[in-house]
N, C-alpha and C positions, 0 to 999 in steps of 0.2 A: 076352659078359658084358653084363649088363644085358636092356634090348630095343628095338627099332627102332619106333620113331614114326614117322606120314607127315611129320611135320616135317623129319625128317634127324636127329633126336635120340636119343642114347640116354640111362637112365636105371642108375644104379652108384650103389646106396650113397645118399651125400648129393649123390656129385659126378655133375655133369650133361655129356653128350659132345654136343655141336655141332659139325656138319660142315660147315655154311653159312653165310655172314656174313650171311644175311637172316634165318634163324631165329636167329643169337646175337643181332644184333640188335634185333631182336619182344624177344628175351626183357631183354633191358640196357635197353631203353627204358622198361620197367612198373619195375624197378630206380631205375633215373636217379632216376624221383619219390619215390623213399622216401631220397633224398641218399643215395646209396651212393658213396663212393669207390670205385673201380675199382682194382687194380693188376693187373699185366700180366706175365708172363716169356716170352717166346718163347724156344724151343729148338727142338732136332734131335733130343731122343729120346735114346736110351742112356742115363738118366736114372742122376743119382748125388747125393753128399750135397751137390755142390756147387750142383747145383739145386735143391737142396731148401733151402740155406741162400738162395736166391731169394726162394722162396716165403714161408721164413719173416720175411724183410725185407719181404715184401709186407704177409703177416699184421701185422704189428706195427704198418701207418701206414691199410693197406686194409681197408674192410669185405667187400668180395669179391673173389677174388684167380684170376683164369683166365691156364691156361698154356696154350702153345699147342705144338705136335708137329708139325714139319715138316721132312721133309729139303730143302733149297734148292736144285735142280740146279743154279742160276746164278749159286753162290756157288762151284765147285767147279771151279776152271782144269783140274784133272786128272781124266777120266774113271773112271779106275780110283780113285780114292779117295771117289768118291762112290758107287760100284759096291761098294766094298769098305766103307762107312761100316755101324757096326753097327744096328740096328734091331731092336727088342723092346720092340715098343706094348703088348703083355700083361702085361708087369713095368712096365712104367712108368706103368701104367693103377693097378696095384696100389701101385706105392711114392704115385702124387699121391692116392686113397685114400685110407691109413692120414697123410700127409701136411694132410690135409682141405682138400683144394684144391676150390674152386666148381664149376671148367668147365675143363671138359678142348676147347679148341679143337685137332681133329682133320679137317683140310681134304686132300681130293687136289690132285693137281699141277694141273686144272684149273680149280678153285676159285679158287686164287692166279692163277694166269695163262691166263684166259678162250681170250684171245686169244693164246697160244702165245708165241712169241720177238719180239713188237712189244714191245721195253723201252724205258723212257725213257732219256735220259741225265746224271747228275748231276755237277753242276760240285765236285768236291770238295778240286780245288788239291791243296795239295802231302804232305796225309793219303797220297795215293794214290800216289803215285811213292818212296814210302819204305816198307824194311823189311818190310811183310806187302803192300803194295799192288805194291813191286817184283815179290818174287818169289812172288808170285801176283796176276798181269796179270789184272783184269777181277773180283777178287774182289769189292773192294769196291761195285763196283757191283749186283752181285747179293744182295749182303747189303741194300744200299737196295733194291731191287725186291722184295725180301720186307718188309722193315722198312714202306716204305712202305704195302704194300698194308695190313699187319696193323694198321699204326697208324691208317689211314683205316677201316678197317674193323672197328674193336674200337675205337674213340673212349678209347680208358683216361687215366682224372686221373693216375696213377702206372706209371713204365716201370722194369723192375728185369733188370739187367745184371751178366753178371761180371766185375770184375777182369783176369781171368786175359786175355781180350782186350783187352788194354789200348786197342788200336790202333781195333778195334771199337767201344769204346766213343764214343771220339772222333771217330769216323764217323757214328755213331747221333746225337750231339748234335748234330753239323753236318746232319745228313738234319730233325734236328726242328727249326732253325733254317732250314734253305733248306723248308722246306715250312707254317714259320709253325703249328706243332701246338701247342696245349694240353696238354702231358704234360710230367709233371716227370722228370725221369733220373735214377737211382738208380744209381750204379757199387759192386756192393756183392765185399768183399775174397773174396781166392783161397782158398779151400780147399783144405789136403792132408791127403797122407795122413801118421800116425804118421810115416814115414821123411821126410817133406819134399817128397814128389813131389806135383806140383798135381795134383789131380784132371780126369779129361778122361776123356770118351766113347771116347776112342782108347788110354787105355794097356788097353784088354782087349783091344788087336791084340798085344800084348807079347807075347811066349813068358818064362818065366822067368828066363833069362840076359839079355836085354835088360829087361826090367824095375828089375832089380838095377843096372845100366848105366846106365838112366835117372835116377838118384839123379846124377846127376852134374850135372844141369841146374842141379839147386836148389841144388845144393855151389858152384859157380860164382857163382850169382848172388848168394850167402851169402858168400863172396870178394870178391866187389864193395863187397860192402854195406860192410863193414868195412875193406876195404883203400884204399877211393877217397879221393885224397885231393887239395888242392888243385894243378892245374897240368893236364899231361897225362896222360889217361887210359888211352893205349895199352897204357901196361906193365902196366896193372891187367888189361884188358881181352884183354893177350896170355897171362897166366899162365890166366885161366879158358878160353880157345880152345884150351889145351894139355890141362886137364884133362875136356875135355870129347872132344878128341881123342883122347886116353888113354882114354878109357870106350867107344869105336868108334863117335862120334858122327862124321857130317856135317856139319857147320854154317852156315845158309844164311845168319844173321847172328848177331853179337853184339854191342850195342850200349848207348851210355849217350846220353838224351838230358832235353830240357827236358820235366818231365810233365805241365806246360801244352800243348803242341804239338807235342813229340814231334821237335824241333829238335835236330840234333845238338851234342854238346858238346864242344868243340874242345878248353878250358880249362875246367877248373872251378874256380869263384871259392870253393867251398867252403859259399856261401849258395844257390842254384841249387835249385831243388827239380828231384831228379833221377830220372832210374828205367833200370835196367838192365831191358834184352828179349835174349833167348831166341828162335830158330828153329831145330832141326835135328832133323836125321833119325836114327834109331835101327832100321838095319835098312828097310824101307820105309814105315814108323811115324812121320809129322813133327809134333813136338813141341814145343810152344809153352810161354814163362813169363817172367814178370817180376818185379819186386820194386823199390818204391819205396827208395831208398838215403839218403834223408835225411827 
């Protein structure tokens, strides 16, 4: 699609494909001078409406808004689900397109990481030892290994993030806080679908009777929302672990915590700004979601 430049560049439409941080950046630096705000979404590709409601939170603050397509080997503790991750650069080429996205930053594995598995290491405290950093040992540091490279390397005024990671997002702002970056953070809300299910690159691993099954995540945290109330949260928190069980979920956590920091909540005083998370499995499919509760 498009055609290939000695630059590393191709050219689609209006939107322009950069595979090198030295030519995206040649081309953002003639930019810079015409005061272009920059916004930014990184992703993995499998592209859906939830990225695109990304983009569009870009569009509305940025004058030029590039995403970026990248699977992250070093964000992915399990071999096989990074092997199994789906990938369809040709549709997703097409939906940012018709989406009227700037620049499509399109980099290989080597591009991000020159020099192979020499990683840094980020002090990230107690983000990392809870809930998605528990049980996925080393995640979060791969998600900084990428974050940083992109942010060092795509300089963007504006970063735009989903929701649905809640845990992520709170990583990313700690990574732009331990690296002293000029970029504002944009945590912009989840997307579902009609029936309630968040939107995710991974429900097209569903087969049809798990998919229907998966309606359970968000019935749960929709349970919460409404049932929590002040004191102890257990019995709230044990009725949605049953109907979640009930749907032939696995459940790697279920949880109510402070959505300041993500601190758990012992009691709740009822003022507390709170938010129930979501982790489990459906079939070999692990499935992520939250929902602020007050």
């Amino acid at each position: 699609m498009g055609f290939r430049t000695d630059s590393g560049r191709h050219n689609t439409m209006k939107m322009i494909i950069f595979k090198k941080f030295d030519d995206l950046q040649t081309y953002l630096t003639k930019n810079r001078a015409k005061n272009h705000q920059i916004g930014f979404v990184p992703t993995m590709g499998a592209l859906h409406n939830g990225h695109i409601s990304l983009i569009r939170a870009s569009q509305a603050v940025a004058s030029m808004t590039i995403c970026s397509i990248f699977v992250n080997p070093y964000q992915f503790n399990d071999p096989k689900d990074y092997e199994k991750y789906p990938v369809s650069t040709e549709k997703d080429i097409e939906m940012l397109e018709k989406a009227t996205v700037d620049i499509l930053f399109l980099p290989e594995v080597k591009e991000i990481y020159p020099y192979g598995s020499s990683l840094e290491k980020y002090e990230l405290g107690y983000l990392e030892t809870i809930l998605e950093g528990r049980y996925r040992p080393g995640h979060y540091q791969g998600v900084c290994q990428v974050m940083s490279r992109l942010l060092k390397g795509i300089k963007p005024d504006q970063l735009f993030m989903g929701q649905k990671d809640f845990q992520q997002c709170l990583v990313v702002k700690e990574l732009i806080r331990l690296l002293d970056l000029r970029v504002e953070f944009h945590s912009v809300p989840t997307q579902r679908e009609p029936d309630g299910l968040a939107m995710s690159s991974r429900n097209s691993r569903l087969n049809p009777e798990q998919r229907k099954n998966a309606l359970a995540i968000s019935a749960a945290l929709q349970y919460i929302r409404y049932h929590l109330s002040k004191g102890d949260p257990a019995p709230v928190l044990g009725v949605a672990r049953q109907m979640l069980e009930t749907a032939g979920f696995k459940t790697d956590y279920i949880a109510i915590a402070k959505s300041r920091d993500l601190r758990p909540i012992i009691s709740w005083n009822g003022k507390e700004k709170a938010v129930a998370l979501i982790a489990a499995f459906q079939g070999e499919v692990r499935l992520i979601d939250n929902m602020l509760v007050n």
